[in-house]
C-alpha positions in Angstrom: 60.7 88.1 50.9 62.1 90.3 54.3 65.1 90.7 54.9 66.1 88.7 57.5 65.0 85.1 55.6 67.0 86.5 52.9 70.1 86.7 55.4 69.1 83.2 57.0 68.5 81.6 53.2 72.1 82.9 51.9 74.3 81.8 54.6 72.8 78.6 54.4 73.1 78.5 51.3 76.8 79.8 50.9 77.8 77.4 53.4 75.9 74.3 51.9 77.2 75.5 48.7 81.1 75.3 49.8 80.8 72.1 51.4 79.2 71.0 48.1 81.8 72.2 46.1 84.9 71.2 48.6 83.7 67.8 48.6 83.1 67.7 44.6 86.8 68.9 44.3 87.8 66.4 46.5 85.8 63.6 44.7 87.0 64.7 41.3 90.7 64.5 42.8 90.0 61.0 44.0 88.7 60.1 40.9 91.5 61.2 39.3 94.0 59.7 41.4 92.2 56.4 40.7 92.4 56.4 37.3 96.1 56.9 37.1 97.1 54.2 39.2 98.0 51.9 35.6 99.2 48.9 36.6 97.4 49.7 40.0 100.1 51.5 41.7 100.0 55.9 41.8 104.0 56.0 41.5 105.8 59.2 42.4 109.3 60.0 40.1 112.5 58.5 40.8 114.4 60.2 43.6 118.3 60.1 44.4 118.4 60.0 48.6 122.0 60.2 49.7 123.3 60.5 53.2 126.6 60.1 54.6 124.9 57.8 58.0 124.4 54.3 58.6 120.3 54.6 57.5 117.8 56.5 56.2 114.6 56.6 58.1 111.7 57.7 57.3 109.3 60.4 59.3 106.6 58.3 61.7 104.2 56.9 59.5 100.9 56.8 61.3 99.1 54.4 58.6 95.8 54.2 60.3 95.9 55.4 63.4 96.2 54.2 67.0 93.2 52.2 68.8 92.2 50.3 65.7 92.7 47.0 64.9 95.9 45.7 63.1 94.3 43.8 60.5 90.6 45.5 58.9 88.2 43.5 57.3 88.8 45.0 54.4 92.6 46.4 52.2 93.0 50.2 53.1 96.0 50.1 50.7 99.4 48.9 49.9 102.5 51.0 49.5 105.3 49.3 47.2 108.7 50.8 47.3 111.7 50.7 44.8 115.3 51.5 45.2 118.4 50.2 43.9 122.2 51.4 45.2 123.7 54.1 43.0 126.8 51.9 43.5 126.4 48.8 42.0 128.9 46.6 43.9 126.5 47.4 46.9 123.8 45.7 47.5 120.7 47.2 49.2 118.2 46.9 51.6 114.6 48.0 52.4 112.5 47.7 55.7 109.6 48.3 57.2 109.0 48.0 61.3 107.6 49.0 64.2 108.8 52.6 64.7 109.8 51.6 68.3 111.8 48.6 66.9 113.6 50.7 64.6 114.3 53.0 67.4 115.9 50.3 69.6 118.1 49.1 66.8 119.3 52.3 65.7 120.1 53.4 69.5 123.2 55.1 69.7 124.0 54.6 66.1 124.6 57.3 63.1 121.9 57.7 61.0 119.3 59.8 59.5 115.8 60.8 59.0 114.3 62.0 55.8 112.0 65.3 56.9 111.2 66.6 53.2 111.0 66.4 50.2 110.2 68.8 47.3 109.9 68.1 43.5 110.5 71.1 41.5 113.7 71.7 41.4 113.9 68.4 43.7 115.7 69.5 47.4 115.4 66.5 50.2 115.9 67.6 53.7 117.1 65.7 56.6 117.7 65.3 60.2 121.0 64.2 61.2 121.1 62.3 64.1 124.5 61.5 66.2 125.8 58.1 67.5 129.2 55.9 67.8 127.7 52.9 67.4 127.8 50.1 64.3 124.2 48.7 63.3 124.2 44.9 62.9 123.5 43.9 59.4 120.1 44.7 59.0 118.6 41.6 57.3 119.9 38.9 60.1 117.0 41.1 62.1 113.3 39.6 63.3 111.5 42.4 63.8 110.6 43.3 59.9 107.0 43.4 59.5 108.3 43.7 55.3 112.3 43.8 54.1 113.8 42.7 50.7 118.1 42.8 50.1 120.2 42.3 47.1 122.0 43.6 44.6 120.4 46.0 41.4 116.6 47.3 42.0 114.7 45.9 45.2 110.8 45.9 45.4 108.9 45.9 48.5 105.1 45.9 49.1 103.3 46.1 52.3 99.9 46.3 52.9 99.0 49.2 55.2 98.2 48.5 58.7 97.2 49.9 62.1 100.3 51.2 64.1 103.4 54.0 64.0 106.0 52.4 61.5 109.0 53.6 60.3 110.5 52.9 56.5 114.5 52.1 56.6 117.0 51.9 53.9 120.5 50.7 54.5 123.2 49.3 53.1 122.8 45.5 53.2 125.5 45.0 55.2 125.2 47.9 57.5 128.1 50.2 56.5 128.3 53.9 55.9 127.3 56.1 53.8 124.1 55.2 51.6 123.3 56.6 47.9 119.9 54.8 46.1 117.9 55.3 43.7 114.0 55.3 45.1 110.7 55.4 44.2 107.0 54.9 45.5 104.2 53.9 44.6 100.6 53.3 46.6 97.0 51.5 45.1 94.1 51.1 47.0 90.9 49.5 46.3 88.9 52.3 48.6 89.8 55.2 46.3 87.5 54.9 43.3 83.7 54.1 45.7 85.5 56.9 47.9 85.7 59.5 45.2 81.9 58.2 43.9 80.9 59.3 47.5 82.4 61.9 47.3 81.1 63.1 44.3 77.6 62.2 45.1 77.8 63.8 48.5 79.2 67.1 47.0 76.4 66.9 44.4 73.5 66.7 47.2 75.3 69.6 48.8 75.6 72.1 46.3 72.0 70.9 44.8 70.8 72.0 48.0 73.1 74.9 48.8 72.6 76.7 45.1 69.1 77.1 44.9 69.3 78.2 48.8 72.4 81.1 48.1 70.0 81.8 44.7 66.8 82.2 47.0 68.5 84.3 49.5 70.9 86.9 46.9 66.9 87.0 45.1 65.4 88.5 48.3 68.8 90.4 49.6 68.3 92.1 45.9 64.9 93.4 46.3 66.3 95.0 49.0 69.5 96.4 47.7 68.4 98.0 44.3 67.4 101.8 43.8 63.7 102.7 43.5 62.2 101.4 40.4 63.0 103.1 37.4 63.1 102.1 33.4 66.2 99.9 32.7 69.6 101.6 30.8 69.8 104.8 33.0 70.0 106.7 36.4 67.4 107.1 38.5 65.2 110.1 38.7 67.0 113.1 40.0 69.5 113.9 38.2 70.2 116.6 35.0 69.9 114.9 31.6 68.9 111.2 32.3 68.4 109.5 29.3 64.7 109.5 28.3 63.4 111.9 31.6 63.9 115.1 29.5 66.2 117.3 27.6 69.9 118.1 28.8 70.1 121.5 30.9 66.4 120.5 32.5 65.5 118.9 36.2 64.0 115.6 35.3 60.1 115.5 36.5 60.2 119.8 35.7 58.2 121.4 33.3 59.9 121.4 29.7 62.7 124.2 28.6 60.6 127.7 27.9 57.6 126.6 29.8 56.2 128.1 33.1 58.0 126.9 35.8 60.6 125.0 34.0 64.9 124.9 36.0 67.5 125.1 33.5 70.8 124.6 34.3 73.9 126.9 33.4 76.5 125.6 31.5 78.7 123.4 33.3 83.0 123.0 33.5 83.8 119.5 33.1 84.2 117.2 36.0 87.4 115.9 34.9 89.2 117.9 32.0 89.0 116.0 28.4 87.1 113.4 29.8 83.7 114.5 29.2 84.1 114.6 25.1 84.0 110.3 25.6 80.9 108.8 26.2 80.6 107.7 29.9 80.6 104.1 30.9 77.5 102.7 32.5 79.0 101.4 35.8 80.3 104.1 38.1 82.5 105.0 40.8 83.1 107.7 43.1 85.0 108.1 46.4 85.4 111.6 48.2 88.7 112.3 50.3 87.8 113.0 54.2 88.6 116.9 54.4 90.0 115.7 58.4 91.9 112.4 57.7 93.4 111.4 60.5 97.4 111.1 59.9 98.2 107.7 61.5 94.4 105.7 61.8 95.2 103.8 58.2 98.0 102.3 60.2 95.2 100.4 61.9 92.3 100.4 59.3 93.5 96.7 58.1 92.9 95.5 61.4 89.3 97.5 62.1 88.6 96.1 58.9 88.7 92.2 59.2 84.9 91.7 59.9 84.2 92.8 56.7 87.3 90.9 54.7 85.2 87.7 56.7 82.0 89.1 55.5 83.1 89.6 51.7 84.9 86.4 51.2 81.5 84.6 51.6 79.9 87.1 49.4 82.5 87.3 46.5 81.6 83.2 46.7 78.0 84.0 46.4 78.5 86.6 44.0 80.6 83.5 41.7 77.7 81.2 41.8 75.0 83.8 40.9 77.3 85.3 38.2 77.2 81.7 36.4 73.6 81.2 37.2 73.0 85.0 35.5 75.2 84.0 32.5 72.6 80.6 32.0 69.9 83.2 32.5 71.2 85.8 29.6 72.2 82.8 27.5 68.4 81.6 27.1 66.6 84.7 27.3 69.1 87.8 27.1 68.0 89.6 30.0 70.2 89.6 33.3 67.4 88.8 36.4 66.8 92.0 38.1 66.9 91.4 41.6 70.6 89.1 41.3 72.0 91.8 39.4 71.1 94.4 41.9 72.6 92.0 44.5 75.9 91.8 42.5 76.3 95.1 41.9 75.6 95.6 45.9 78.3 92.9 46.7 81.2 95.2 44.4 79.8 98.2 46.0 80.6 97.0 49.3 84.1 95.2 48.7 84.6 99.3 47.2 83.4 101.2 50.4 86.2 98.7 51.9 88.6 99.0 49.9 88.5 102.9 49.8 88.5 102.8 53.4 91.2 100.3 54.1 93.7 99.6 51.3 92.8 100.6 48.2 92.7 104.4 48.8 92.1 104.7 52.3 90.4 107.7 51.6 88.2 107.9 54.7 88.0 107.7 58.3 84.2 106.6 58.1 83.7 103.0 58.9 82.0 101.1 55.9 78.3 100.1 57.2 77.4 96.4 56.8 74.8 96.4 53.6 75.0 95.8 50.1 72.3 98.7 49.8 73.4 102.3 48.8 74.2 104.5 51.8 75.5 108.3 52.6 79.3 106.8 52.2 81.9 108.7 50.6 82.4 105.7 48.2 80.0 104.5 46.1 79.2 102.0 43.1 76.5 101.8 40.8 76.2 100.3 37.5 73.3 100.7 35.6 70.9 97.7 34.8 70.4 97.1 30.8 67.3 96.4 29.2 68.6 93.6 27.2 72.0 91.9 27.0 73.7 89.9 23.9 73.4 86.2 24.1 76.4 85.8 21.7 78.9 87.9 24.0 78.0 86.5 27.6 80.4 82.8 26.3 83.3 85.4 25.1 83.1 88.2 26.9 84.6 87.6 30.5 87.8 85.6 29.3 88.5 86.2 25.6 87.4 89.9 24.9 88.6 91.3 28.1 92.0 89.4 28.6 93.6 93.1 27.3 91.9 94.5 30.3 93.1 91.8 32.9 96.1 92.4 31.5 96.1 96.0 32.8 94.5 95.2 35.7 97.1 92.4 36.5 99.6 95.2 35.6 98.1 97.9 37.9 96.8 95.6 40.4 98.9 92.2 40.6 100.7 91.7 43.4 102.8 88.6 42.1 106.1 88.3 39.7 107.7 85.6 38.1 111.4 86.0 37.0 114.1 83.9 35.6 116.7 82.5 38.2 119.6 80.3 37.0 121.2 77.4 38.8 124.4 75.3 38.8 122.5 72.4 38.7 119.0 72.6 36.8 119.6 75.4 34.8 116.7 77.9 34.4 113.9 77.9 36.7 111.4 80.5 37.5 111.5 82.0 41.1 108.3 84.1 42.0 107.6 86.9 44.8 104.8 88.5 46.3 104.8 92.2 47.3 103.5 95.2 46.2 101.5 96.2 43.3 101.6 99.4 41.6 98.0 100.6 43.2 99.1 99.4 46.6 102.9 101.7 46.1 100.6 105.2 45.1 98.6 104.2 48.0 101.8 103.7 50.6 102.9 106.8 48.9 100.2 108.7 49.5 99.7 107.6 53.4 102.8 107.6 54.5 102.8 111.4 52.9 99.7 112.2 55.2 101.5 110.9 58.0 104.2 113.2 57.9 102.5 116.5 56.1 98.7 115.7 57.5 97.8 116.2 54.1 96.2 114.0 51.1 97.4 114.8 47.9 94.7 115.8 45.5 96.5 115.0 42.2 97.8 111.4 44.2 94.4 110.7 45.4 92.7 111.6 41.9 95.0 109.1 39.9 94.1 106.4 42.8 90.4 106.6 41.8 91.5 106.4 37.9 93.2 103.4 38.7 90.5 101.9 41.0 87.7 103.0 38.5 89.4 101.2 35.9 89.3 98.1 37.7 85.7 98.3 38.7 84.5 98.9 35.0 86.9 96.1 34.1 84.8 93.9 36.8 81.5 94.9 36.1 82.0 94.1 32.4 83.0 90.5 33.2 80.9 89.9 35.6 78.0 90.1 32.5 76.9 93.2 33.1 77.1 95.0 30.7 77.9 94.9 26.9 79.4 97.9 26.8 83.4 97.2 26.3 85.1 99.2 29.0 86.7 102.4 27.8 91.1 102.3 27.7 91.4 105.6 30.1 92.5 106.7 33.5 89.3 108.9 34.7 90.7 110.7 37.7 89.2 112.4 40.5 86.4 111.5 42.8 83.1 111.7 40.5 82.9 109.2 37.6 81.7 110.9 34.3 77.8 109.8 34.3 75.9 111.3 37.5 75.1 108.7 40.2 72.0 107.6 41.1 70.8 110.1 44.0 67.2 111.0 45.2 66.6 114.7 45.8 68.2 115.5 49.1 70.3 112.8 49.3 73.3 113.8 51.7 76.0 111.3 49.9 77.5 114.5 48.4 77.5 116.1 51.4 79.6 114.4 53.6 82.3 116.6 55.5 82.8 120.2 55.3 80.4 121.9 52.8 82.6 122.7 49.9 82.9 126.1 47.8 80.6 126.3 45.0 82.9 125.8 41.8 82.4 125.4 37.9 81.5 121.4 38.6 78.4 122.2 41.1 75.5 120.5 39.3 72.6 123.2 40.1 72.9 127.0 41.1 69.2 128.4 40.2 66.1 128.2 42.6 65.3 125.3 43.9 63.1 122.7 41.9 59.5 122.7 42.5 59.6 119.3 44.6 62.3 121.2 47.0 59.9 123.7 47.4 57.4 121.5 48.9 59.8 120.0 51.8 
């Protein structure tokens, strides 16, 4: 499949695919919501509304809307109200009107209108509005479309009709001051073949839109992976790959002692104490611009929006073809080729992002618009297995890696939850949103580059641990690979295992050329297929 069908087929897809699912949601609320009604009424909890005002109000209530007919052909719904007078030697009152009615009769007149209301820890706000005057006593009135008065617990019911209406609650005989107890309840007869529709419709929708987002990620795939190669290693290129020949040699060379053959010199490690663990099969790198700018990442959010747009449609696409991989490795314990490529393209470009704009902002190079590998500073590859457990993909992305989320939550969360105590309710939790620890080393390390026009290497190294942590973490939950991510912070810009890189690739030679150190991979004559260039 070309590209650009690929393109066409995803969006499509992805969109059809979120409607699907919106509506489902929706559909599965509804049919929720009808199945709770018990006696036929969905009933909120018991509220105590107390104002010091002639009346309560309530906001407009726009029940259908204007230009339609007051009575449908068939019941929208009917609201039934409860409320009884904390005082007992008061008796209460409930009405419903015509907003303008209620208007008129509260002209000039003390009262209030109820503008919120929030359940947990229940707070009820209103709008206090002025007046002198002294209501009449509200049941001797003609213009109730619904009221009930009396003494203990009043019930109203009204069935919902075209119009702007307004709810009152008073004291029966119109004085000052009103305290009751109320509750509400609603039924409708439209709610359980609405949510039916709606959970047909989002059925049709995401039947449609899945195989469409599957279609496209296939063919966007087949574009994104490296060249062919056997599965469980790096491509050709590079010193060491597993099966290519024997560590020291330049894969595709002759062998160690023969004619010809390139052997390496022995090498310092990349990162110190690192290399005696065996590296983990999905890799990141990211190399700090030599010639940051000092104030661009003050902007870099901004520049950077197309892409968040971009990426929250493909982390969606990346969800569904996760689930339909899992179904894939369940049944036959391999992970299809071309959607794993895809997957691994969509991480790789929420990475070049992220080390551009907030999660190192390590570069002044604007990330290009492909899943494909490209000569970025920040790159992410994981290598595809051969075969995967069948067993592991139901336990593997909730159960075996929770202590991982854990540390990610801890290293990446941006969310905290702490105890707050009250006069009233006691303990209740109280959460905030700032920070998290990656996003503070980060601030740190910018707002140090603003000032000194300097990164700091051992800042920026312990950035890319953290980040590389994260992206193993991902990569094993997403399915894959079996391989249980290692506990360890591996700093500094190259992971442990080489990344895939074709001869003359110029990925590792963005900026500045650097000084040949102990960690340059080759020093002797060029290989053979250099020579021919």
């Amino acid at each position: 499949m070309k590209k650009t069908p690929a393109v066409i087929l995803l969006i499509l897809g992805i969109l059809a695919s979120i409607v699907g699912a919106t509506v489902l949601a929706a559909g599965v609320v509804a049919s929720v919501v009808g199945s709770a009604q018990g006696d036929g009424y969905l009933t909120s909890g018991t509220a105590r509304l107390s104002v010091g005002s002639h009346a309560l109000t309530s906001p407009r209530l726009d029940a259908v809307g204007e230009g339609v007919p007051p009575r449908l052909p068939f019941d929208v719904g009917t609201l039934r109200l409860r409320a009884s007078s904390v005082d007992p030697g008061k008796d209460i009152f409930i009405g419903i009107a015509p907003q303008a009615d209620v208007e008129r009769y509260l002209s000039g007149v003390h009262h209030s209108e109820l503008l919120e209301v929030d359940s947990r820890p229940f707070r009820a706000e209103y709008r206090d509005i002025p007046g002198t005057g002294t209501p009449a006593p509200p049941r001797q009135q003609q213009f109730w479309n619904a009221s009930v008065a009396g003494s203990g617990e009043q019930e109203l019911t009204w069935d919902l009709a075209a119009g702007s209406w307004a709810i009152v609650i008073m004291n029966a005989d119109g004085s000052t001051g009103v305290d009751a107890r109320v509750q509400a309840g609603f039924r409708s007869d439209l709610i359980r073949p609405a949510a039916t529709g709606l959970l047909v419709g989002g059925a049709v929708a995401l039947a449609i839109g899945i195989p469409l987002l599957i279609l496209g990620a296939v063919g966007l795939g087949r574009h994104t992976g490296p060249p062919a190669r056997g599965p469980g290693g790096p491509a050709p290129g590079y010193p060491g790959t597993p099966g290519t020949g024997s560590p020291g040699t330049i894969p595709g060379t002759p062998a160690p002692g023969a004619p010809g053959a390139a052997v390496l010199p022995p090498q310092a490690p990349l990162n110190p104490g690192a290399r005696d663990s065996a590296p983990y099969p999905a890799r990141l790198i990211g190399e700090l611009d030599p010639a940051l700018s000092r104030a661009m990442w003050l902007v870099k959010w901004f520049l950077a929006i197309p892409h968040f747009i971009i990426l929250v449609f493909l982390w969606f696409a990346f969800l569904v073809t996760t689930v339909v991989a899992g179904f894939a490795i369940l049944f036959t314990g391999r992970y299809p080729r071309a959607l794993f490529d895809f997957n691994v393209g969509v991480m790789r470009w929420n990475w070049r992002v992220a080390f551009y704009a907030y999660a190192a902002a390590g570069t002044d190079l604007y990330p290009p618009f492909t899943l494909a590998r490209t000569a970025y500073p920040a790159d992410f590859e994981v290598d595809y297995p051969e075969r995967l457990s069948r067993g592991l993909v139901l336990v593997k992305w909730w159960l075996l890696s929770l202590p991982h989320l854990l540390i990610v939550a801890a290293l990446a969360g941006t969310t905290w939850t702490w105890p707050a105590d009250t006069e009233d309710l006691g303990t209740t939790y109280e959460r905030g949103t700032g920070l998290s620890l990656l996003g503070i080393l980060v601030l740190v390390a910018v707002v140090a580059l603003l000032f000194t026009g300097r990164y700091q290497r051992p800042l920026f190294d312990l950035i890319l641990g953290i980040n590389r942590w994260i992206y193993r973490v991902m990569a094993y939950t997403a399915l894959m690979r079996d391989e249980y991510p290692p506990f360890r912070l591996d700093q500094g810009p190259l992971d442990q295992g080489p990344l895939d890189q074709e001869p003359g690739d110029a990925r590792r030679t963005f900026g500045p050329t650097p000084p040949a150190t102990a960690a340059t991979r080759y020093e002797g004559p060029p290989p053979p297929h250099e020579e021919l260039k």
